[in-house]
C-alpha positions as CSV (number, residue, x, y, z in Angstrom):
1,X,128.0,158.8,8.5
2,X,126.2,157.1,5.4
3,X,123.5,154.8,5.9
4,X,125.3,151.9,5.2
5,X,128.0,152.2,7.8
6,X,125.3,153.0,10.1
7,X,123.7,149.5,8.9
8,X,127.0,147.8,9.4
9,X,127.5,149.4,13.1
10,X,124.4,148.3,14.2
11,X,124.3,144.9,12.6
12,X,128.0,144.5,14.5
13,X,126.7,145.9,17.7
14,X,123.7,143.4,17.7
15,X,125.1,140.4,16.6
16,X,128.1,139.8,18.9
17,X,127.6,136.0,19.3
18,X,128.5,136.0,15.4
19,X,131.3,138.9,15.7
20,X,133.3,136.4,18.2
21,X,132.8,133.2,16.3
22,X,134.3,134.7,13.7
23,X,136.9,136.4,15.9
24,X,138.3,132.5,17.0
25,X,137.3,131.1,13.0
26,X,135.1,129.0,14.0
27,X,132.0,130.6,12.3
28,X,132.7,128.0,9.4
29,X,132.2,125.3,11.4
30,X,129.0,126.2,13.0
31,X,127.9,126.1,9.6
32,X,129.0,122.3,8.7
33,X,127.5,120.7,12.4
34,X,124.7,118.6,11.3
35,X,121.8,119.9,13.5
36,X,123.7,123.6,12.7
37,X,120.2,125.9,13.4
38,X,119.6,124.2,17.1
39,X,122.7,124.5,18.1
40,X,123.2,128.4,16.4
41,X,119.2,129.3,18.2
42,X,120.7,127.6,21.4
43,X,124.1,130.1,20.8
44,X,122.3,133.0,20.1
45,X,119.9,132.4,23.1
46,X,123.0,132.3,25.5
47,X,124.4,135.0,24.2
48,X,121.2,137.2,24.4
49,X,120.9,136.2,28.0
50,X,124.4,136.7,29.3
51,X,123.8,140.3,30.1
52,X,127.5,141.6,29.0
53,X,126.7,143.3,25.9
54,X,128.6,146.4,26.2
55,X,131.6,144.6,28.1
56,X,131.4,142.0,24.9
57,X,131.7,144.6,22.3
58,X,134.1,146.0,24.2
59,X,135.9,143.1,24.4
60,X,135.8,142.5,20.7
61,X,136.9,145.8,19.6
62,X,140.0,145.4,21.9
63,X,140.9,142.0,21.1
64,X,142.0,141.5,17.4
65,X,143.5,138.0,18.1
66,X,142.7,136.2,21.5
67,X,143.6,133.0,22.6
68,X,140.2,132.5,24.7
69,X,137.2,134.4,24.9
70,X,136.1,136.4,28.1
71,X,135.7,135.0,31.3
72,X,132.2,135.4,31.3
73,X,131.1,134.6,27.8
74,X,128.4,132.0,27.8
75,X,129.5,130.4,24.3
76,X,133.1,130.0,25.5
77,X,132.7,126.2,25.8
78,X,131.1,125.4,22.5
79,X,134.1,128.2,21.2
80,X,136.6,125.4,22.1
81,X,134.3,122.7,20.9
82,X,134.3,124.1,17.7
83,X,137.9,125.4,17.8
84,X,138.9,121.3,18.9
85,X,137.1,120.2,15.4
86,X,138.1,122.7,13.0
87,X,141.9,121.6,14.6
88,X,140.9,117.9,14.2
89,X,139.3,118.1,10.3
């Protein structure tokens, strides 16, 4: 394995919060909300604490086009909230 897919595997593995806003398109825009860093810190925080990290990459390695996320994903509400503007714009 070269370095750089052993960079890319572990930057994968530790950001999942990222891997599944990008999973539902909504990583965009996250990016345009006006206060975009307290509400990313806030995301990130929730995700850190949810305790699922193995089940969540899991989950994202399974699931190439979902409808929702997991059950116990801490982010799923601000997922729809996101998923409700990018539908709206």
């Amino acid at each position: 394995m070269s370095l750089y897919e052993i960079l890319a595997s572990v930057c994968a593995q530790s950001t999942p919060m990222h891997r599944m806003m990008e999973r539902f398109g909504v990583d965009g825009t996250l990016k345009t909300l006006p206060h975009q860093g307290e509400v990313t810190d806030r995301a990130v925080e929730r995700c850190r604490s949810c305790g699922h990290d193995s089940a969540c990459a899991e989950w994202l390695d399974h699931n190439k086009q979902p409808e929702t996320p997991p059950e116990y994903c801490r982010n799923a509400g601000l997922i729809e909230r996101l998923r409700g503007v990018a539908v709206d714009d």
